[in-house]
KEROVO-439773 format. One record per residue (C-alpha): residue number from 1; residue in one letter; x negated, y, z negated. Coordinates in Angstrom, 3 decimals, m for minus. Last residue first. Example, Ala and Ser with C-alpha at 12.3 -4.5 7.8 and 13.67 -1.06 7.14 Angstrom:
! residues 2
PT	2	s	m13.670	m1.060	m7.140
PT	1	a	m12.300	m4.500	m7.800
//
This chain:
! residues 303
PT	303	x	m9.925	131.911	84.751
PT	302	x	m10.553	128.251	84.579
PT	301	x	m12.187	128.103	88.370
PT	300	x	m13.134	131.117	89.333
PT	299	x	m10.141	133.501	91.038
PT	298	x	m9.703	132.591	94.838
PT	297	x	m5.664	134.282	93.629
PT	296	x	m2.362	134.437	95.492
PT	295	x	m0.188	137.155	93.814
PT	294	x	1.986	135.275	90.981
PT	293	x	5.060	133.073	92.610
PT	292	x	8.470	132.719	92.618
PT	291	x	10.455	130.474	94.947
PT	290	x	13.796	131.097	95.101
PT	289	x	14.521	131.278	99.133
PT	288	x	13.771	134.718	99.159
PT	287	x	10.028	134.360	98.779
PT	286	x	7.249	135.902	96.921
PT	285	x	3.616	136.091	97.679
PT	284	x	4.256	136.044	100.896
PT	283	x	4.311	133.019	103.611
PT	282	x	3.860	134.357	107.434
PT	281	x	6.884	134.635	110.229
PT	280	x	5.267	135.842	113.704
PT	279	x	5.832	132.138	114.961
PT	278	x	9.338	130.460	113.973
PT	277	x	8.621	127.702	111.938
PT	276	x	8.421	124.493	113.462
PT	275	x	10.569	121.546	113.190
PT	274	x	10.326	118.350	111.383
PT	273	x	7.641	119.364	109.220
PT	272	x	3.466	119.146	109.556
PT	271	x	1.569	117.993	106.920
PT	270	x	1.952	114.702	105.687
PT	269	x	m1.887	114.426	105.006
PT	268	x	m4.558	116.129	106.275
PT	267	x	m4.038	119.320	104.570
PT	266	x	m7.246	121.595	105.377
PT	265	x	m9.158	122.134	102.342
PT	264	x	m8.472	125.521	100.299
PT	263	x	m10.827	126.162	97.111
PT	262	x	m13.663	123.686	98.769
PT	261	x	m13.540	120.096	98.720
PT	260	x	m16.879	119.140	97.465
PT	259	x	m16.768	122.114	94.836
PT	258	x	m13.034	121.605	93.999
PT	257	x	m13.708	117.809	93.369
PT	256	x	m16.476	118.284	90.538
PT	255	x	m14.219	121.082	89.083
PT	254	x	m11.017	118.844	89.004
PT	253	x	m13.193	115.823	87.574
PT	252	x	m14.366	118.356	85.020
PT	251	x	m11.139	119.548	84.117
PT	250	x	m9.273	116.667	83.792
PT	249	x	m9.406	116.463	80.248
PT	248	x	m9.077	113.670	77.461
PT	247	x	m8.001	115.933	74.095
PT	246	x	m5.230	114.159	73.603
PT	245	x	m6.213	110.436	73.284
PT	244	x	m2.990	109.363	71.391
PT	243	x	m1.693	106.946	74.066
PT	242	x	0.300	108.963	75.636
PT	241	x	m1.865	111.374	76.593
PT	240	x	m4.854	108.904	77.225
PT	239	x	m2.552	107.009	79.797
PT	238	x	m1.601	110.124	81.350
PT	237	x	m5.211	111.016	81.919
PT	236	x	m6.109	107.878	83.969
PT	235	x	m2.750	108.272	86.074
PT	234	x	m3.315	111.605	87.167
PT	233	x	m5.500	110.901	90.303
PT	232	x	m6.789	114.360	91.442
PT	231	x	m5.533	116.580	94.716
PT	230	x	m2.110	116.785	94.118
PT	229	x	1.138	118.754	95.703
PT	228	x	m0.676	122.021	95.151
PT	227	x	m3.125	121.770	97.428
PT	226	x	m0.780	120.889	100.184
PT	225	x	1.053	123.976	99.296
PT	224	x	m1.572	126.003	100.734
PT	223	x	0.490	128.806	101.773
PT	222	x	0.895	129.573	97.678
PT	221	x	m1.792	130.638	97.311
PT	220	x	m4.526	128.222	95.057
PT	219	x	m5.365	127.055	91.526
PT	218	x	m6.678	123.586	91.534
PT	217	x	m4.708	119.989	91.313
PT	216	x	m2.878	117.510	89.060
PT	215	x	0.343	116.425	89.937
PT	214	x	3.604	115.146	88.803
PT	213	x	6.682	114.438	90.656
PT	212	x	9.427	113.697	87.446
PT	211	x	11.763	111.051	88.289
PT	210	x	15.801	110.559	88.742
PT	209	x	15.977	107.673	90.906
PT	208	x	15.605	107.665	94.830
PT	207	x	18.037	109.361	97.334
PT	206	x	18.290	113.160	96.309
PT	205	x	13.879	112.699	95.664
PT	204	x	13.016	114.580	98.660
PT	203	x	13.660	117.911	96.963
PT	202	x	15.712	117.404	93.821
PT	201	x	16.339	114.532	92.301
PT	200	x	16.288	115.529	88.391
PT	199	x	13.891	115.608	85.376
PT	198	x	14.686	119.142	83.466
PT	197	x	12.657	122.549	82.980
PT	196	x	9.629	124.067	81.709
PT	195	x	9.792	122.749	77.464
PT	194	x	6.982	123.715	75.690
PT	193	x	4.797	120.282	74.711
PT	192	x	1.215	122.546	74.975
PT	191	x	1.866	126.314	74.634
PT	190	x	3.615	128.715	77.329
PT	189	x	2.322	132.416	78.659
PT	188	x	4.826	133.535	80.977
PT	187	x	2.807	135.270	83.904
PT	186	x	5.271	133.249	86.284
PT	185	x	9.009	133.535	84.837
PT	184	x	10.495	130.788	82.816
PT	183	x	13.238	133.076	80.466
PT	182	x	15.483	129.756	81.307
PT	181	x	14.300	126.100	81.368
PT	180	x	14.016	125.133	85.469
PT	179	x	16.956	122.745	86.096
PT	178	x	17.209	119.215	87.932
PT	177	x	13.488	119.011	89.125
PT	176	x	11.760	117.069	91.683
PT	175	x	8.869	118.864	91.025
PT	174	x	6.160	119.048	87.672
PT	173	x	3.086	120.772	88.532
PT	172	x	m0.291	121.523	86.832
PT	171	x	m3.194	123.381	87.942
PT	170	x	m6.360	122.772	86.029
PT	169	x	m8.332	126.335	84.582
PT	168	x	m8.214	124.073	80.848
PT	167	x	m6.097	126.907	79.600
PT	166	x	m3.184	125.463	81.959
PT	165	x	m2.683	127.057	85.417
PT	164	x	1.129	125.953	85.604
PT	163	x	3.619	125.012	88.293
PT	162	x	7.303	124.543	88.127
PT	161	x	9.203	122.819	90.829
PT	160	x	12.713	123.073	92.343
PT	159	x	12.363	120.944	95.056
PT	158	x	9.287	118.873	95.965
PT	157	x	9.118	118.554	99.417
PT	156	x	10.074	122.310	100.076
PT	155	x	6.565	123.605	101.163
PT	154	x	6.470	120.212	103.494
PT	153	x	9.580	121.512	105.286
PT	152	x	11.553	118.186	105.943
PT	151	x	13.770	119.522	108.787
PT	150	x	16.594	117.512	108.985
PT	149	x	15.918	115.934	105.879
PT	148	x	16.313	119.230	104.115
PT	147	x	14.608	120.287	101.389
PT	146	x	15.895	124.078	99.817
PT	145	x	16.728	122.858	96.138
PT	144	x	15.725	126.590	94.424
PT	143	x	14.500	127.074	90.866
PT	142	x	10.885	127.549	92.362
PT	141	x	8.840	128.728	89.615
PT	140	x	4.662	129.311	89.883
PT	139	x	1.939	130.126	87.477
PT	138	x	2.887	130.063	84.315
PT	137	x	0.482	130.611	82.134
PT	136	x	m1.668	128.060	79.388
PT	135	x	m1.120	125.803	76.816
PT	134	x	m1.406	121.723	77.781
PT	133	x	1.035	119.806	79.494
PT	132	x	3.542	121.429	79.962
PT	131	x	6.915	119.623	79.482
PT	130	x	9.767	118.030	81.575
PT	129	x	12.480	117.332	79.076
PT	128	x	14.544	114.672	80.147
PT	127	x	17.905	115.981	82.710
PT	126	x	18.493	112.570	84.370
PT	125	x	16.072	109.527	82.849
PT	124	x	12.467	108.983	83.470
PT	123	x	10.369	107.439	86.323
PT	122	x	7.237	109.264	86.582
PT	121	x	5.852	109.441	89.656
PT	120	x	1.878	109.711	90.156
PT	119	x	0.185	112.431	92.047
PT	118	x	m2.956	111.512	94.786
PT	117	x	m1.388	111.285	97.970
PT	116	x	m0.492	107.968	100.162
PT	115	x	0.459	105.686	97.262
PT	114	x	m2.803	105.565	94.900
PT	113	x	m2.211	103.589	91.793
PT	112	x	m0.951	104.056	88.017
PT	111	x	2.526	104.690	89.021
PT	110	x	4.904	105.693	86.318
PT	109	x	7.637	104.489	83.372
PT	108	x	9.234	106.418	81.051
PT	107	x	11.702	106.500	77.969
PT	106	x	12.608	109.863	76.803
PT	105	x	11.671	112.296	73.905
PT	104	x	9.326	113.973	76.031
PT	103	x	7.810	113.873	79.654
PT	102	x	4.629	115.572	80.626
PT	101	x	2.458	113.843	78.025
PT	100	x	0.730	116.069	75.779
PT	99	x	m2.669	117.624	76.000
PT	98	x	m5.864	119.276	73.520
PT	97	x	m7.858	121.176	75.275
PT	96	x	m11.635	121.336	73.483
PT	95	x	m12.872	118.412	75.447
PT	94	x	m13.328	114.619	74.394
PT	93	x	m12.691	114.405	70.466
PT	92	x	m13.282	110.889	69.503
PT	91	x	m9.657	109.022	68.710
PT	90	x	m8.767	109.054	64.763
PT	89	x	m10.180	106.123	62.991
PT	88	x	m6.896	103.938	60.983
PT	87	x	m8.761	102.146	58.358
PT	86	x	m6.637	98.501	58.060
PT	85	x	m4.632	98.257	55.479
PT	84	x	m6.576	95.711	52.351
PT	83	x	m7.208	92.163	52.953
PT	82	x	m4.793	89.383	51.675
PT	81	x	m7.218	86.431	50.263
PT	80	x	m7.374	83.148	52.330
PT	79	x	m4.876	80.873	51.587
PT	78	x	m6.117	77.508	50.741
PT	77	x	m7.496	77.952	47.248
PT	76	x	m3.964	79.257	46.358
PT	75	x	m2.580	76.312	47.671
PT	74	x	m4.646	74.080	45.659
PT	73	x	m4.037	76.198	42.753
PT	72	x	m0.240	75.826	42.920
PT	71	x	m0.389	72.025	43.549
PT	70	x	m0.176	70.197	46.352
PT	69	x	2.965	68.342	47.042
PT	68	x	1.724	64.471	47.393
PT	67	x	1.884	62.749	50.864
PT	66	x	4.459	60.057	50.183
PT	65	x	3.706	57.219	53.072
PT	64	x	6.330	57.162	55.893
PT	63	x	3.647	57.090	59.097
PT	62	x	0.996	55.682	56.600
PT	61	x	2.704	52.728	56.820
PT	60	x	4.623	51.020	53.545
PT	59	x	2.870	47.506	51.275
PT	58	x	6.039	46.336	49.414
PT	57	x	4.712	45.112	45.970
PT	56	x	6.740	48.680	44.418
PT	55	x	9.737	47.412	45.903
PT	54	x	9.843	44.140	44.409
PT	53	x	10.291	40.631	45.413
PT	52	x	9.536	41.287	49.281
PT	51	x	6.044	39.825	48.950
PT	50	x	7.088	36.437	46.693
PT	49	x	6.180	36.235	43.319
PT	48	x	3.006	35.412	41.806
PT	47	x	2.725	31.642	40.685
PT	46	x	0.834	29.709	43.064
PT	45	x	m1.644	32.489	43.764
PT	44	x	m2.181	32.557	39.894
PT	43	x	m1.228	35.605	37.801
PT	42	x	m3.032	37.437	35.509
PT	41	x	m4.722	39.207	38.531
PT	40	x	m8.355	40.434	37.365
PT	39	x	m9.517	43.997	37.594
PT	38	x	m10.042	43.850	33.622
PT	37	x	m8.582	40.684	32.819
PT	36	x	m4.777	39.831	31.952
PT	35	x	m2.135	41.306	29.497
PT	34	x	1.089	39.093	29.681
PT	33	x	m0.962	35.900	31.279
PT	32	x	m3.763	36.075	29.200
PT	31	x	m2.220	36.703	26.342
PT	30	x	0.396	33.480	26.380
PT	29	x	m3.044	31.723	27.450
PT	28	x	m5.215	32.485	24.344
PT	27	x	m1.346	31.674	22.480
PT	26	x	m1.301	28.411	23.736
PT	25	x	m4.752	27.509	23.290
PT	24	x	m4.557	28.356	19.543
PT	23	x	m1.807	26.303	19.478
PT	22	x	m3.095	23.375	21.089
PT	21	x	m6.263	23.385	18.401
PT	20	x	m3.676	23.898	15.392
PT	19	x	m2.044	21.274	16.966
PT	18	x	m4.977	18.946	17.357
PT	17	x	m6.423	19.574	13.949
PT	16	x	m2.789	19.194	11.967
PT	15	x	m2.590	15.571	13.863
PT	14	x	m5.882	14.500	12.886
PT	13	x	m5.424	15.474	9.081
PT	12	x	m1.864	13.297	9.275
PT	11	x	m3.487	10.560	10.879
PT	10	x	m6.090	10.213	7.919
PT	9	x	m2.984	10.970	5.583
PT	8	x	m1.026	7.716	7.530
PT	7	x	m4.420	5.853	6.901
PT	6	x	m5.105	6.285	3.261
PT	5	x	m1.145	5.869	2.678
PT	4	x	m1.285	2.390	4.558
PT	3	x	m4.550	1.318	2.194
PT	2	x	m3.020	2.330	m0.782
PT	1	x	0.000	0.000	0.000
//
């Protein structure tokens, strides 16, 4: 009987060992599978679920991958630093005249090319204010429409015109005219902007657009009206006028072309009319048809 009890307690010790040694081995692997290795899978191959068992295992394409929103000081970093106004630098000063654009307070348009003489259009509505250019004295006033197709009088081309000698010694005129501005006479001293008349159709204009015939030329008599139609591209200055360069001056271009030219060059273009003048009738200083001038002057240039 000893002997059995001896031999059930020996079994007894044996069987506490080995499940205190299976336990231990349980729980080693009960942590092992919750917690895992450092960088190691705690599951086996055989026992991780299936790809498409949760989202988060779901490998996605960079075409619908979350970019992150960056944050407040990334997107600071980013943007480059607002700079300050810019330093507005007033234009150089080119001449002591200071100029204005013909045309003001109206919309406008013009030719910047040569089209058989040297003046420039400048397309602008019905009755805008036609303006001098620069101070200086009046030189010349037509305020009568006397073109006729019929006839086509070169003299009368332009219509009711206005012509200054402007301080710069550069002739100035402004045809096709709807109105001359009242008090206008020739002697009339004016400043740079005054108003001379209104943009119109007169003279060979009736069947075009209103537009302001502008031209840039040398003092002469009034025979040599050919003169006064244009003798220097206008265009150049115009653009400087309007766009802020006002004291850019045709003056010496005027003078350099005056002295190859001479004061009154023979008019080779679009000269003669559709009928001639009766002979033993000459050009005065002043006509009866409404054209005004000062007494024809070979006065120095710019005086």
């Amino acid at each position: 009987m000893e002997t059995v009890t001896r031999v059930e307690i020996m079994r007894s010790g044996h069987l506490g060992r080995w499940a205190a040694v299976m336990g231990a081995v349980l729980l080693t692997a009960a942590c092992s599978q919750a917690t895992g290795l450092a960088g190691v899978s705690a599951q086996s191959p055989a026992t991780a679920p299936p790809a498409t068992a949760s989202p988060a295992a779901v490998s996605t394409s960079p075409a619908t991958s979350a970019t992150p929103s960056p944050t407040a000081e990334q997107q600071a970093a980013e943007q480059p630093p607002k700079g300050d106004d810019p330093v507005r630098v007033p234009p150089p000063k080119l001449s002591k005249y200071e100029y204005t654009f013909p045309v003001k307070g109206c919309k406008t348009t013009y030719q910047r090319k040569l089209l058989v003489l040297p003046k420039t259009t400048i397309w602008a509505g019905q009755g805008c204010a036609f303006v001098a250019p620069v101070g200086g004295v009046v030189d010349e006033v037509n305020t009568q429409n006397k073109w006729r197709p019929s006839t086509d009088v070169g003299a009368d081309r332009e219509g009711r015109f206005v012509t200054i000698i402007g301080d710069d010694g550069v002739r100035y005129l402004g045809g096709h005219l709807d109105s001359v501005a009242d008090g206008l006479k020739p002697g009339l001293r004016v400043k740079a902007g005054q108003l001379l008349g209104r943009v119109g159709r007169s003279g060979n204009a009736r069947d075009t657009g209103p537009n302001l015939y502008f031209a840039i030329s040398w003092k002469t008599g009034p025979a040599f009206w050919w003169v006064r139609r244009g003798m220097v591209k206008p265009w150049d200055y115009l653009d400087a006028w309007q766009s802020g360069n006002r004291t850019y001056s045709p003056r010496e271009e005027t003078l350099a072309l005056r002295g190859k030219l001479g004061e009154t060059p023979s008019c080779t273009v679009q000269c003669a009319s559709k009928k001639t003048p009766q002979a033993g009738k000459t050009q005065g200083p002043k006509r009866d048809d409404g054209t005004v001038t000062v007494n024809p002057s070979i006065a120095p240039f710019g005086r």
